[in-house]
matplotlib code that plots the C-alpha trace (Angstrom):
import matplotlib.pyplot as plt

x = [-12.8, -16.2, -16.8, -19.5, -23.1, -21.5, -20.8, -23.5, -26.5, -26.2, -27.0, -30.0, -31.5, -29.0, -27.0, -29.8, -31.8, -29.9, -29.6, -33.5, -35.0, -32.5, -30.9, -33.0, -32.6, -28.3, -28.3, -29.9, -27.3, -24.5, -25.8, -25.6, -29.2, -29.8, -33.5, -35.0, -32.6, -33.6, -37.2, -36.5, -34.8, -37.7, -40.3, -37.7, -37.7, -41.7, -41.7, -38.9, -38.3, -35.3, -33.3, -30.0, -28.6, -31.3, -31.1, -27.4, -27.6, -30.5, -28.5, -25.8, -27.8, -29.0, -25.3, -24.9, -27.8, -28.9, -31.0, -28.8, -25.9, -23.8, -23.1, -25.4, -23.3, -23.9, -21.9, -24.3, -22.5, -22.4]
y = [52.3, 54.1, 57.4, 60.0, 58.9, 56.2, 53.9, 55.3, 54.7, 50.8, 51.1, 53.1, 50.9, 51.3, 53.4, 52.9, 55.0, 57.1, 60.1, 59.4, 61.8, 64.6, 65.5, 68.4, 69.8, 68.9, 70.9, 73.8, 73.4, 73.1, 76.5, 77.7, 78.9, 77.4, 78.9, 77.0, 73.9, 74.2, 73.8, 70.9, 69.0, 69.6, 68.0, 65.4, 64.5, 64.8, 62.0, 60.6, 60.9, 59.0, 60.4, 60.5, 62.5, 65.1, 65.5, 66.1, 68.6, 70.7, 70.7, 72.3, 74.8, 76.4, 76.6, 78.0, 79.9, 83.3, 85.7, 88.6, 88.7, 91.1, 90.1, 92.8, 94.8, 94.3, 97.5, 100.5, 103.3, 103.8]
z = [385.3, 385.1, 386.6, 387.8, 385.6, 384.0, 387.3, 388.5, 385.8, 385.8, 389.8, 388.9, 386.4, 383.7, 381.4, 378.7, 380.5, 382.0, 379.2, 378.5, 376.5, 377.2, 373.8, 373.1, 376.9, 376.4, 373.3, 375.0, 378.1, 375.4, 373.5, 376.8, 377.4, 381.0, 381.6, 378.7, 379.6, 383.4, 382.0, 379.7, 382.3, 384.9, 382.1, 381.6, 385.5, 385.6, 383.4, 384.7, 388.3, 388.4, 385.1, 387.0, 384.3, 383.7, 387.7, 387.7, 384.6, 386.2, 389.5, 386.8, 385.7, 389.3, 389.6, 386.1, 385.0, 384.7, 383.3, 384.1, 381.1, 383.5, 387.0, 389.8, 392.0, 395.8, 396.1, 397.3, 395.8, 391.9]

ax = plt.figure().add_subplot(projection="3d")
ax.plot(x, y, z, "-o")
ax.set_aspect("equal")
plt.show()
């Protein structure tokens, strides 16, 4: 049984396209530098509106990116 982009692609147009054009924007999301992935996957979705995975990974990184390498307090006393 097929699962998650997999099942899905073929529905969309197919698997073939599904991963389009996003091999330089997954190896930035795999070295774990989501601001320059983020950006990658939003030129990969210009082009390619429907890009189901470059969609799903850019939802990823607004989950997982930051540009803070320590999490902020939200304490107001040092």
């Amino acid at each position: 049984m097929l699962t998650g982009t997999a099942a899905t692609a073929p529905l969309l147009g197919g698997a073939a396209t599904a991963h389009a054009g996003a091999s330089g924007a997954d190896a930035l999301f795999e070295a774990g530098k989501f601001d320059r992935a983020g950006r990658a996957y939003e030129e990969i979705l210009k082009k390619d509106p429907g890009n189901v995975h470059a969609a799903r990974r850019r939802g990823y990184v607004g989950l997982l990116g930051t540009s803070s390498p320590t999490p902020r307090s939200t304490s107001r006393w040092p």
